[in-house]
C-alpha positions as CSV (number, residue, x, y, z in Angstrom):
1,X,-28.0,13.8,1.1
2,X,-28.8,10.5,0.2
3,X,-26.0,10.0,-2.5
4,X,-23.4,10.0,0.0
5,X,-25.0,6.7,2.2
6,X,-25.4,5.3,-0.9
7,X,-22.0,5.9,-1.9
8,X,-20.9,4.8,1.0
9,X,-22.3,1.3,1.3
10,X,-21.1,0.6,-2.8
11,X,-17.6,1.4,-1.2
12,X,-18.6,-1.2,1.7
13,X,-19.7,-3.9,-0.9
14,X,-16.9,-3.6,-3.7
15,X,-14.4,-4.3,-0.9
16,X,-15.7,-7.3,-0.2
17,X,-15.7,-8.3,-3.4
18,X,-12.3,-7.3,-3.6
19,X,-11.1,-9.1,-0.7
20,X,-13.2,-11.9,-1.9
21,X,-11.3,-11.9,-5.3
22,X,-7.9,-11.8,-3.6
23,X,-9.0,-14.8,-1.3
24,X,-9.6,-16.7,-4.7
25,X,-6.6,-16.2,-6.7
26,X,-8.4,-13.6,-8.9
27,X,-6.0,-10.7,-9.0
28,X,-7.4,-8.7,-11.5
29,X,-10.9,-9.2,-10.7
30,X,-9.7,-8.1,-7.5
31,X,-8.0,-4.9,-8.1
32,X,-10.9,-4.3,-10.5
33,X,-13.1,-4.1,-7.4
34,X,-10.6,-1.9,-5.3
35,X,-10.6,0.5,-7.4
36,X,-14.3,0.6,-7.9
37,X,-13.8,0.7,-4.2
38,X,-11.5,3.7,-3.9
39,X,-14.0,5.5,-6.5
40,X,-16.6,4.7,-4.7
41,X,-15.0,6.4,-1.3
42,X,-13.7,9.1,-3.3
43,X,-17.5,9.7,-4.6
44,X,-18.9,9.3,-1.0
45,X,-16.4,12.4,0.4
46,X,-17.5,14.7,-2.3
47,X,-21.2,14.5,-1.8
48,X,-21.1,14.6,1.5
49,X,-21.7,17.7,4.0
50,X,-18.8,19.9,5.5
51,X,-16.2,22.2,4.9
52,X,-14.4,22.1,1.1
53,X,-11.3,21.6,2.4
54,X,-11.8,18.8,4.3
55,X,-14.1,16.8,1.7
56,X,-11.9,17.5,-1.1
57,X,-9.0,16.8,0.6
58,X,-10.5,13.5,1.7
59,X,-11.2,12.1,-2.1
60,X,-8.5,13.2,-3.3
61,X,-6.6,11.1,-1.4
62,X,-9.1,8.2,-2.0
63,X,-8.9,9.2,-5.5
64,X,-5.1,9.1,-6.2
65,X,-5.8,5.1,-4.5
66,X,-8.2,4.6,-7.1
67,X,-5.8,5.3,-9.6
68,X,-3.0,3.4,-8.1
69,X,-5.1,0.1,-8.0
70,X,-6.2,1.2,-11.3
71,X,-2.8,1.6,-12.8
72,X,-1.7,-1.9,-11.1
73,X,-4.5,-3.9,-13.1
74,X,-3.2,-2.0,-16.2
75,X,0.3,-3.4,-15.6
76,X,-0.3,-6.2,-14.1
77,X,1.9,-9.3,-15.3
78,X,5.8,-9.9,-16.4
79,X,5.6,-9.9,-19.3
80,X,7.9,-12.8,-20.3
81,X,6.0,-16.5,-21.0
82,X,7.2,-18.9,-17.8
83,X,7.4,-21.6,-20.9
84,X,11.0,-19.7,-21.8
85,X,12.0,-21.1,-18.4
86,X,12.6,-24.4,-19.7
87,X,15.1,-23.3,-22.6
88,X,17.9,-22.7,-20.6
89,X,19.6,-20.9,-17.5
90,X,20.3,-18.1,-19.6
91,X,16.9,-17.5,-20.3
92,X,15.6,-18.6,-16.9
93,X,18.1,-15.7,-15.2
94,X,16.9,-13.2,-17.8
95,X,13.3,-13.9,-16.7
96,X,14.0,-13.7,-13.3
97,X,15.9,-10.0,-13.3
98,X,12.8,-9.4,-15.5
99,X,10.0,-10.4,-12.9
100,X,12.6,-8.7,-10.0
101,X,12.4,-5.7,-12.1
102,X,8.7,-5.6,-12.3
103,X,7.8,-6.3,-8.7
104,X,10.1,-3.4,-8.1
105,X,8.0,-1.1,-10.3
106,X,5.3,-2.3,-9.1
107,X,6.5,-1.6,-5.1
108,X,7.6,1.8,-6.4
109,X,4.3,2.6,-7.9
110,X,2.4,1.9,-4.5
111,X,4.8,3.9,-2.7
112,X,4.6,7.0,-4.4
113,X,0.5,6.6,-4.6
114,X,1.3,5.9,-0.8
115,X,3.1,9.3,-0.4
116,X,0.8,11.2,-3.0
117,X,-2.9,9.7,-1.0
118,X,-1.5,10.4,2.3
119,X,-0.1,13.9,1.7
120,X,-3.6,15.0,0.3
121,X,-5.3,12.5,3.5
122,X,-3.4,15.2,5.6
123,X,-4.6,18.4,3.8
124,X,-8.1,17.2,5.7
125,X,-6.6,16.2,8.7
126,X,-5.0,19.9,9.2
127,X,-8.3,21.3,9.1
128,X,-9.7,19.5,11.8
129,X,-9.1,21.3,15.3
130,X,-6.9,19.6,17.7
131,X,-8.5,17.9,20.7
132,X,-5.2,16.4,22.6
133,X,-5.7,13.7,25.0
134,X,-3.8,10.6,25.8
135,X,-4.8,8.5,22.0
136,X,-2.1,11.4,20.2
137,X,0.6,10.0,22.5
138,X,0.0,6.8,21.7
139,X,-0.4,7.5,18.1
140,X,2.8,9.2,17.9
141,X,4.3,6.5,19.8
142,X,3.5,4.3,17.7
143,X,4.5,6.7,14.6
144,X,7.8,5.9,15.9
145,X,7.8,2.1,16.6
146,X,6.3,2.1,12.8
147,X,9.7,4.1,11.3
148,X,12.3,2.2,13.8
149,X,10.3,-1.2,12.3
150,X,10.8,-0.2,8.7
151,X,14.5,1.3,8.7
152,X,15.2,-2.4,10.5
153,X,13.6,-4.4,7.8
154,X,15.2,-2.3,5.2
155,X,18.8,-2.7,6.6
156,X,17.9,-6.8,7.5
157,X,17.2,-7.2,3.6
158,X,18.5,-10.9,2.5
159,X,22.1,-11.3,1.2
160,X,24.5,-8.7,1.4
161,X,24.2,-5.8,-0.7
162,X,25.7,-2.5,0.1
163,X,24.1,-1.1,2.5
164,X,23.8,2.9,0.8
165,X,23.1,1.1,-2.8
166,X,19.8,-0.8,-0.6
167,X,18.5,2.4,0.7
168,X,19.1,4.3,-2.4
169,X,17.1,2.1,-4.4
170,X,14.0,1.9,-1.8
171,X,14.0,5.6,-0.8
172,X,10.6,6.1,-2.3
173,X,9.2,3.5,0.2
174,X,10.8,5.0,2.7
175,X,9.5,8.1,1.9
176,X,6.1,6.4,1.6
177,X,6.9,5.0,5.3
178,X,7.6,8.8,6.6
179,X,5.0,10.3,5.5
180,X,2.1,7.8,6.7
181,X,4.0,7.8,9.9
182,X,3.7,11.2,10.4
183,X,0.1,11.5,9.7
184,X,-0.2,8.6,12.2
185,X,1.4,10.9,14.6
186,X,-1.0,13.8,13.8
187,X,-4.0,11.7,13.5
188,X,-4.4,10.8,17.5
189,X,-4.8,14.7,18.2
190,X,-7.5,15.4,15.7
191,X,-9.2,12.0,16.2
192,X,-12.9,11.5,15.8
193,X,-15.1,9.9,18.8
194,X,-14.6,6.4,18.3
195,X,-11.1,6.3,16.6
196,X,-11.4,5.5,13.1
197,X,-9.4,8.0,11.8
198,X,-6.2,6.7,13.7
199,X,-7.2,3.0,13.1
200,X,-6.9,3.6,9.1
201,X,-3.4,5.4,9.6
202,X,-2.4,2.4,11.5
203,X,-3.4,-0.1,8.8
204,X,-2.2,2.5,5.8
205,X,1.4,2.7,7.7
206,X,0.9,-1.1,7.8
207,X,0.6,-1.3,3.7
208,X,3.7,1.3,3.7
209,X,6.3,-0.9,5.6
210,X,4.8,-3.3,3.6
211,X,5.7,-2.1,0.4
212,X,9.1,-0.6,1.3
213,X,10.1,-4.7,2.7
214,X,9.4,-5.8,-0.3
215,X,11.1,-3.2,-2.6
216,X,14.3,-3.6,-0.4
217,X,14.2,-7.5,-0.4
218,X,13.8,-7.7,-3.7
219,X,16.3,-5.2,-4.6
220,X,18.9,-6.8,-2.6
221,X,18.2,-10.4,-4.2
222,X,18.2,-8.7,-8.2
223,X,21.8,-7.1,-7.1
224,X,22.8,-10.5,-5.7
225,X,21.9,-11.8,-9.1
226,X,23.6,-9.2,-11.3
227,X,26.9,-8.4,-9.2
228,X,29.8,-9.8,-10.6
229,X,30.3,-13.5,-9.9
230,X,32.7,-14.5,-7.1
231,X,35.1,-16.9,-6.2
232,X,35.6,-20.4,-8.2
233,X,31.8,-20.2,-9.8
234,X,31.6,-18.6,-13.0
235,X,27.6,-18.1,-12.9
236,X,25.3,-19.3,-10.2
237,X,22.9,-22.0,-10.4
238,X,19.5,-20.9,-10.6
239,X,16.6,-23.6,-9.4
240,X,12.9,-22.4,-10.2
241,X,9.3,-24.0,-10.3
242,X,7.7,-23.7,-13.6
243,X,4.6,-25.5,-12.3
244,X,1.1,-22.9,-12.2
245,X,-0.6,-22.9,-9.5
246,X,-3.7,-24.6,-8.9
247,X,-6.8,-22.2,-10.6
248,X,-8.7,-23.2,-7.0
249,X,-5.7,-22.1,-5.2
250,X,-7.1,-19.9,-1.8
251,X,-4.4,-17.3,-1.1
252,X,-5.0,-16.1,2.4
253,X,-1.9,-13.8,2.5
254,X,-3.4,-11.7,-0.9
255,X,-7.1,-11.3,0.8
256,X,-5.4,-9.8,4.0
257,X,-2.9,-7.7,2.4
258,X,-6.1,-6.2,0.5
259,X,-8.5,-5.8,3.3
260,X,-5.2,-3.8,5.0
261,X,-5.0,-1.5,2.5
262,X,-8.9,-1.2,1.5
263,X,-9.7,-1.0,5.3
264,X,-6.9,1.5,5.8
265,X,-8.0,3.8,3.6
266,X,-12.0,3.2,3.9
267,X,-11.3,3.9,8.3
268,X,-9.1,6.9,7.2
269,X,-12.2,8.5,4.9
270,X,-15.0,7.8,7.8
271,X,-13.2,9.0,10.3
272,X,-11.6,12.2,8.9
273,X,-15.5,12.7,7.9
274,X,-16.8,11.8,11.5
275,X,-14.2,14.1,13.3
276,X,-15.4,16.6,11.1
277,X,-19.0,16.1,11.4
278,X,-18.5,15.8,15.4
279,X,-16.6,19.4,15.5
280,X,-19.2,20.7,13.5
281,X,-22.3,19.6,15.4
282,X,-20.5,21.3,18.7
């Protein structure tokens, strides 16, 4: 079926333009193009050949990305003007529990697309036969190292908060963190030829720990701004930057962080297809 290649190299080409985008300071452009990305993937496991459970399966995970990128570029922003910065502390501590507040969302939002994607990832992954061999060991090895690594950054948050509030708050990414782990696990025994399928559950479980760090550390440093002031200081001082960025700006950290994810997901869809294909053509 020659919609499926097609398909297939669109997915190939909007990631780079995503990456690209990141790499440039252009946020939305970029998460424009991942989720043209994530479509794109999502259109390339529906048209192509195989069992139903496995193809749908596979874009509807890639599909539930699509509309997490999607819904990021919808709410994308803080929504108060960094000009209010300048009228005061009062307003410069309001922006800040603001923009603390939003990055949460926004960490929340990834997680349970995280959690949603995967679960329906592993709906395919169950139907592929079990081949064993020494790459499930290390996968589920490595399932391991990837919880122990999360529950450590979660508990090494800055400041002190308390320490059943923290993971309260960031249970979602934890749950995210779980569950992409555990496909990790699953994915060495069902893995195609070449090991895509457990490369992208490597990179996705990367993304995850990702996310649930940053909804813990910025958790912990809103509750260190809201608790109850302490000692001899009535309210504490606040500094900020209110200068923008330069427009030319190259942010390195944004491109990788997108070709993680996009790369993730894009090695999970080719090689649940591949091990697939390969148990079929036995």
């Amino acid at each position: 079926m020659r919609l499926s290649p097609s398909l297939g190299a669109a997915a190939v080409v909007a990631g780079l333009l995503s990456v690209g985008a990141a790499l440039l300071a252009m946020p939305d452009a970029s998460l424009l193009w991942a989720a043209a990305t994530l479509a794109a993937l999502c259109g390339h496991a529906l048209t192509t050949s195989g069992t139903p459970r496995v193809r749908r399966g596979v874009a509807a995970g890639a599909g539930v990305f699509a509309l997490v990128a999607a819904n990021l570029l919808r709410h994308r922003g803080w929504g108060t003007d960094a000009g209010d910065l300048t009228r005061g502390q009062a307003a410069a501590r309001a922006y800040l529990l603001e923009h603390w507040q939003d990055g949460m969302d926004r960490q929340r939002l990834i997680a349970w697309g995280l959690v949603l994607g995967v679960l329906l990832l592993a709906v395919a992954v169950s139907a592929l036969p079990a081949r064993g061999g020494r790459r499930g060991v290390v996968t589920t090895v490595l399932a391991v190292a990837v919880l122990v690594w999360c529950v450590a950054s979660v508990a090494l948050a800055p400041g002190e908060p308390p320490l059943l509030d923290l993971f309260a708050a960031v249970w979602p990414g934890l749950l995210a963190v779980l569950v992409t782990a555990g496909l990790l696990a699953s994915s060495g025994w069902r893995s195609d030829r070449h090991g895509l399928l457990p490369t992208g559950m490597i990179l996705l479980a990367l993304v995850a720990v990702r996310a649930c760090s940053a909804l813990a550390s910025a958790w912990a440093t809103w509750w260190t701004l809201v608790k109850p002031a302490e000692g001899a200081f009535l309210q504490p001082g606040i500094m900020i930057s209110v200068g923008a960025p330069a427009a030319s700006a190259i942010e390195v950290s944004s491109a990788v962080e997108m070709a993680v994810a996009l790369g993730g997901v894009g090695l999970a869809v080719a090689g649940a297809l591949r091990a697939h294909r390969e148990t079929e053509g036995r």
